[in-house]
C-alpha positions as YAML, in Angstrom:
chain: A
units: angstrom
residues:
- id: 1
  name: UNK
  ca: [-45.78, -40.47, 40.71]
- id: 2
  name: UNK
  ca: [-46.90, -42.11, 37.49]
- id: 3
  name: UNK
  ca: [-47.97, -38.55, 36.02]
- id: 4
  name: UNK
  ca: [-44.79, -37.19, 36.82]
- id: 5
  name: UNK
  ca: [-42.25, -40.05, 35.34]
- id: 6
  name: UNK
  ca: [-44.54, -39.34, 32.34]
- id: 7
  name: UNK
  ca: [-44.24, -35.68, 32.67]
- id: 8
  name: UNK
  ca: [-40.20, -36.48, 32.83]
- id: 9
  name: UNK
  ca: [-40.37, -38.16, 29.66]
- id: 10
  name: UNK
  ca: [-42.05, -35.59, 27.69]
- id: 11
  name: UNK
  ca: [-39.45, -33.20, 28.50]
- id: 12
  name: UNK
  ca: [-36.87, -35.32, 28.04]
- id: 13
  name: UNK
  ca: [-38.06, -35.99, 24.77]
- id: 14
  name: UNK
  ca: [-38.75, -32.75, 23.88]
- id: 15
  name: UNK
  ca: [-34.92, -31.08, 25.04]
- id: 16
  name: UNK
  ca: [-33.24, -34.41, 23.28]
- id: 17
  name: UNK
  ca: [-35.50, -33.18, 20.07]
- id: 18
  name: UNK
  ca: [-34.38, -29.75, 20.46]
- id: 19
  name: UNK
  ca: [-30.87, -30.52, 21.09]
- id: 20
  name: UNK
  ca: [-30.77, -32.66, 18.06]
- id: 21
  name: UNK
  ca: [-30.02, -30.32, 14.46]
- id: 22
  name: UNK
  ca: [-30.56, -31.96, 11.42]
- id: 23
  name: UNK
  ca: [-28.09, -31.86, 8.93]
- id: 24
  name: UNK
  ca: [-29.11, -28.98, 6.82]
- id: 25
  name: UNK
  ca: [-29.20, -26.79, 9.76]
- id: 26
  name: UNK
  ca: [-25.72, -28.14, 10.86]
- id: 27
  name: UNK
  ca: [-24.44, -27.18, 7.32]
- id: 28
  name: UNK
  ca: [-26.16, -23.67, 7.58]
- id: 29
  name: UNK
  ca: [-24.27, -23.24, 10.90]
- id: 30
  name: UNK
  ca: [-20.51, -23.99, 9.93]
- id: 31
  name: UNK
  ca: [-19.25, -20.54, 8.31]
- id: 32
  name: UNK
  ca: [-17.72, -20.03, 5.17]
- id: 33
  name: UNK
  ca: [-16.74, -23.01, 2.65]
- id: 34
  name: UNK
  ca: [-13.42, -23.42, 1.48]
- id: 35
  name: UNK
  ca: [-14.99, -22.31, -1.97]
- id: 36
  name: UNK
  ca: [-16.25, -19.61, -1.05]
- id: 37
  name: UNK
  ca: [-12.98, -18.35, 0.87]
- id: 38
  name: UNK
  ca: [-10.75, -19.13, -2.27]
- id: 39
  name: UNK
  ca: [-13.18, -16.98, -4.68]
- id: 40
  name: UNK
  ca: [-13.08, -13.90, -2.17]
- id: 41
  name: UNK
  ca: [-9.68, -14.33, -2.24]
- id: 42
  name: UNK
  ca: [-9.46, -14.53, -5.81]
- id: 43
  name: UNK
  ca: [-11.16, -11.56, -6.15]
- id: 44
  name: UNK
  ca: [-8.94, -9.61, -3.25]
- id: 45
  name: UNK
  ca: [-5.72, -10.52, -5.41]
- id: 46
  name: UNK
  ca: [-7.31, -9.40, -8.70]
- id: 47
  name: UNK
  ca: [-8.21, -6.07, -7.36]
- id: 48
  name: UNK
  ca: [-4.76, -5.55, -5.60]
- id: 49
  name: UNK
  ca: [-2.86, -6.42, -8.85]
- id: 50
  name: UNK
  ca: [-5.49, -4.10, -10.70]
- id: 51
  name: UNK
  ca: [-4.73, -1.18, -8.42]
- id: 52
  name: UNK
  ca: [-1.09, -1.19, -7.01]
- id: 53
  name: UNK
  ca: [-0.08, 0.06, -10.28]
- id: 54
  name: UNK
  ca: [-2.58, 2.28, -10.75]
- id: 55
  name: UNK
  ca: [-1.81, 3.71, -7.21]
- id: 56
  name: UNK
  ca: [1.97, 3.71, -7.76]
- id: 57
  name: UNK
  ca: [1.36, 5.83, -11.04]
- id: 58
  name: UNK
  ca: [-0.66, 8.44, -8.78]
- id: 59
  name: UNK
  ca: [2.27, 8.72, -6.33]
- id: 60
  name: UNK
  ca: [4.45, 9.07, -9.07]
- id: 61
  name: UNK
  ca: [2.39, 11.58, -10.98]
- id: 62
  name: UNK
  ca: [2.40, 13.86, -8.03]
- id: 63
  name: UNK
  ca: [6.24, 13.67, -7.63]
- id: 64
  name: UNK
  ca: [7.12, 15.07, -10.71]
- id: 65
  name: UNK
  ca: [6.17, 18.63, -10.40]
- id: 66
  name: UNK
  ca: [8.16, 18.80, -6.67]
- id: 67
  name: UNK
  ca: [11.30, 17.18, -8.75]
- id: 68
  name: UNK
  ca: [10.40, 19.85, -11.40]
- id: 69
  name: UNK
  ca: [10.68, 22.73, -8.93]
- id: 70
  name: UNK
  ca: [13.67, 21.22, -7.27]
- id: 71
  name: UNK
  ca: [15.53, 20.93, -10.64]
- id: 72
  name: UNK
  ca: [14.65, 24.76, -11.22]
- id: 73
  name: UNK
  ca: [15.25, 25.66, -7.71]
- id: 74
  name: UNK
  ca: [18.84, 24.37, -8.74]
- id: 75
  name: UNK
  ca: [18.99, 25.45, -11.23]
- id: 76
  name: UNK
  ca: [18.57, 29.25, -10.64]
- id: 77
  name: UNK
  ca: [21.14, 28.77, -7.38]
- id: 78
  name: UNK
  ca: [23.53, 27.98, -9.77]
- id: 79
  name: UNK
  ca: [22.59, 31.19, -12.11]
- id: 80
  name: UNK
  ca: [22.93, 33.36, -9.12]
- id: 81
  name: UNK
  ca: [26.12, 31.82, -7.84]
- id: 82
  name: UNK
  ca: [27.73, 32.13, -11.29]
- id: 83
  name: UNK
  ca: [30.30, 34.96, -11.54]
- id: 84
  name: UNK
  ca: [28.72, 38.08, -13.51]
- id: 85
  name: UNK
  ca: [28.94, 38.70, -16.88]
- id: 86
  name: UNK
  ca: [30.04, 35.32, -17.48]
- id: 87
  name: UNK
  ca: [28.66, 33.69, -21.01]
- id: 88
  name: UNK
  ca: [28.20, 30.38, -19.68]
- id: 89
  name: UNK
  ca: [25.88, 31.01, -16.02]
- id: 90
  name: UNK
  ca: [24.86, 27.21, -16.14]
- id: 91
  name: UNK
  ca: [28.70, 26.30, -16.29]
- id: 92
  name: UNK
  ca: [28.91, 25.29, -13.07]
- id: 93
  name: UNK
  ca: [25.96, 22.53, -12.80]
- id: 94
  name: UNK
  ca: [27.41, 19.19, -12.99]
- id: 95
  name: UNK
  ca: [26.48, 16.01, -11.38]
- id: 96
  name: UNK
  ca: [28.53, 16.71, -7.92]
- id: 97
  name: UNK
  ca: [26.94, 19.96, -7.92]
- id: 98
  name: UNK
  ca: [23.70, 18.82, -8.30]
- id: 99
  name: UNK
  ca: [24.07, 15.81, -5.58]
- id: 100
  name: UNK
  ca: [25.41, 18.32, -2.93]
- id: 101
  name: UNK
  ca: [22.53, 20.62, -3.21]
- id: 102
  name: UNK
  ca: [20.17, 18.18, -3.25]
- id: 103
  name: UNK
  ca: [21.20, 15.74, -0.80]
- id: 104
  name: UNK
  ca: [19.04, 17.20, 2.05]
- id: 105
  name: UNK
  ca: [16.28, 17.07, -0.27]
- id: 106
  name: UNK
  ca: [13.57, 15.02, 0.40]
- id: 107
  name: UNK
  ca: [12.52, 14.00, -3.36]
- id: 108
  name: UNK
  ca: [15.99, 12.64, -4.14]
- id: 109
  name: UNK
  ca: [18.88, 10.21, -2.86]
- id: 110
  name: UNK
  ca: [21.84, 10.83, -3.56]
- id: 111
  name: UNK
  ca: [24.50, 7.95, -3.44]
- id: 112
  name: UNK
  ca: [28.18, 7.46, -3.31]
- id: 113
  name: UNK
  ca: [31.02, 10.69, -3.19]
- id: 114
  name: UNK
  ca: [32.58, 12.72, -5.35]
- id: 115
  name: UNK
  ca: [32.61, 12.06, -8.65]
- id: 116
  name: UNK
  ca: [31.15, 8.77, -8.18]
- id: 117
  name: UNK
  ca: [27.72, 10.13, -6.92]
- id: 118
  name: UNK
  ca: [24.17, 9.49, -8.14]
- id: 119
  name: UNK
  ca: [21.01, 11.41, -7.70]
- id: 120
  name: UNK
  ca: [17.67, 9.37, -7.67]
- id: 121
  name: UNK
  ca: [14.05, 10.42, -6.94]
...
C-alpha cells in the first residue's frame, strides 16, 4: 500500500509537470501577433495598389486592337453601303451610325437614342 500511494504521487507529479507549459512555450503556441498580421497586411495592400494598375493597363492594352478592328470593320460597311461613284464613301458615318452598328458589339456600349447616343469601350 505504502509503495503504491508513493507510486501515485510520482505520477501525479510527473502529469501535473507535464501539464504545466512555461511561459515561453505558451508564447510559442499562440499564433500570429497582431504585429506581425498588420505588416503582412501592409505588404498585401502595397502589392495590390502596385499591381491593379499595372493589370488594368494589360486589359486595356489588349482591347485596343479589337476596338481597332471594330472601327475598321465599320468603317468599310459603310464604304460598301455607300452609293457608287459617290465622292464622299465615308459620308454616311456619323455618330448614330456608328452606335447602331455597334451596339451588339461586345467592346462598346452604346447609350441613349437617336441623336443623343454615345459609344464607349
Amino acid at each position: 500500500m505504502f509503495i503504491q500511494s508513493i507510486f501515485n504521487e510520482g505520477v501525479q507529479e510527473n502529469c501535473q509537470a507535464k501539464n504545466q507549459v512555461s511561459g515561453k512555450e505558451r508564447r510559442e503556441q499562440a499564433g500570429f501577433s497582431l504585429v506581425e498580421v498588420s505588416v503582412v497586411m501592409a505588404i498585401v495592400l502595397l502589392l495590390a495598389i502596385i499591381a491593379i494598375p499595372t493589370v488594368r493597363s494589360y486589359v486595356i492594352e489588349s482591347k485596343v486592337p479589337r476596338v481597332g478592328e471594330e472601327l475598321a470593320r465599320f468603317v468599310l460597311h459603310a464604304k460598301v453601303n455607300a452609293s457608287d461613284g459617290s465622292a464622299t464613301p465615308y459620308g454616311s458615318i456619323a455618330t448614330v451610325n456608328l452606335a447602331n452598328m455597334l451596339r451588339d458589339s461586345g467592346l462598346f456600349s452604346v447609350t441613349g437614342s437617336g441623336a443623343s447616343q454615345t459609344v464607349r469601350h
